[in-house]
C-alpha positions as CSV (number, residue, x, y, z in Angstrom):
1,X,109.6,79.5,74.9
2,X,112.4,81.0,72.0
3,X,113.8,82.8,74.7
4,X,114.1,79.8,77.0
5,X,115.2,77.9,74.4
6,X,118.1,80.1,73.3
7,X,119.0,80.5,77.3
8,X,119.3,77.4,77.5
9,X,121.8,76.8,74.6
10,X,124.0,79.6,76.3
11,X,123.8,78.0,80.1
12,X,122.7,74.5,79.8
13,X,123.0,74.4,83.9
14,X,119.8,76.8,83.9
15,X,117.8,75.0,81.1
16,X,115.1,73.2,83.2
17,X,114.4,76.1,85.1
18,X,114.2,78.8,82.4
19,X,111.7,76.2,80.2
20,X,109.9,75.5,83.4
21,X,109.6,79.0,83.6
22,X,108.1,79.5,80.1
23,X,105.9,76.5,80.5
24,X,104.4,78.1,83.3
25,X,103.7,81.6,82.1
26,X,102.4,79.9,78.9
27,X,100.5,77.5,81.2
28,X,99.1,80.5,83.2
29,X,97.4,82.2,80.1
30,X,94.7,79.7,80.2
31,X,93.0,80.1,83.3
32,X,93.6,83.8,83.1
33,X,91.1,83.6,80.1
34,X,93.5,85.6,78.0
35,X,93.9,82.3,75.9
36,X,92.6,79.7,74.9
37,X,94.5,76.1,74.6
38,X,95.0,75.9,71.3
39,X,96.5,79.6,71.3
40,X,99.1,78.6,73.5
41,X,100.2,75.2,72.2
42,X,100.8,76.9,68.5
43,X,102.2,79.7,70.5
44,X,104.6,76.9,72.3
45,X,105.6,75.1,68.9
46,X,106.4,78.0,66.9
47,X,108.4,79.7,69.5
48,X,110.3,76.3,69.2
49,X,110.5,76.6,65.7
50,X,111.7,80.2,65.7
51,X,114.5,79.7,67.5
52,X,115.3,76.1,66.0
53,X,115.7,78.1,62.7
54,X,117.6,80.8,64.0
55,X,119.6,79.0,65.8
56,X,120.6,76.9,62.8
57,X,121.0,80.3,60.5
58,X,123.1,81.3,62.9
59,X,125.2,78.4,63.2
60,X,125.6,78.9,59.4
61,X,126.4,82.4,59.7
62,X,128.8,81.8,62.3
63,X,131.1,79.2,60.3
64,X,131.5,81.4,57.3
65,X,132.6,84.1,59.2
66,X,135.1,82.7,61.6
67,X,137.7,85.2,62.6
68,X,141.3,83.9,62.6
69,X,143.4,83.2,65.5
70,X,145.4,85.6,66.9
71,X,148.5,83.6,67.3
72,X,147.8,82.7,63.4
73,X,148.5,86.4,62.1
74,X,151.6,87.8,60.9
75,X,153.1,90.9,62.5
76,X,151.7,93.9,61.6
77,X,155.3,95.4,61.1
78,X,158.1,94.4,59.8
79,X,160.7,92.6,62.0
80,X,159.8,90.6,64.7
81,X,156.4,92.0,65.8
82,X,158.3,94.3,68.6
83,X,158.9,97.3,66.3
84,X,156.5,100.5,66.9
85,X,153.9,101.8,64.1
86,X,157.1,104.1,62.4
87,X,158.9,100.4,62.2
88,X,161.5,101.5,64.9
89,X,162.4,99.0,66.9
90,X,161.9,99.9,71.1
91,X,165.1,102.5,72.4
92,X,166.1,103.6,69.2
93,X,167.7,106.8,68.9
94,X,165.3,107.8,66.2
95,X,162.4,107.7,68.3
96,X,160.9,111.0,68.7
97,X,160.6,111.6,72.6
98,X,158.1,113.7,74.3
């Protein structure tokens, strides 16, 4: 069920089949024996949980660490951002040639 859940944050179009899809493996694990009911509702509600948590952790993470825009840096070099790593600007005469 996590990994339907976080799916389905990423493509909300494919949400109800991917927790269908959970919900019926889950579902399945009952008549197969394998477990009992009670094993798969916990099962169910702390795969919820898991990714609830991370999801919000990562949220958390995700606003501290926010990468600036491009268009918000400075050039690298000086001048106006056309200039090579030397400084040179583009057809200079300086510019070593290979």
């Amino acid at each position: 069920m996590a990994v339907a859940r976080a799916f389905s944050r990423e493509y909300p179009e494919h949400s109800t089949p991917a927790i269908a899809a959970a919900g019926l493996v889950a579902a399945a694990q009952v008549p197969r024996c394998a477990h009992y009911i009670s094993d798969v509702g916990a099962g169910l509600a702390l795969g919820i949980a898991t990714e609830a948590a991370s999801n919000a952790a990562w949220g958390a993470v995700e606003t501290k660490v926010r990468r600036p825009e491009r268009r918000d840096l400075e050039p690298a070099w000086p001048g106006d951002g056309q200039s090579d790593v030397l400084g040179l600007e583009p057809g200079s005469v300086h510019q070593m040639r290979c």
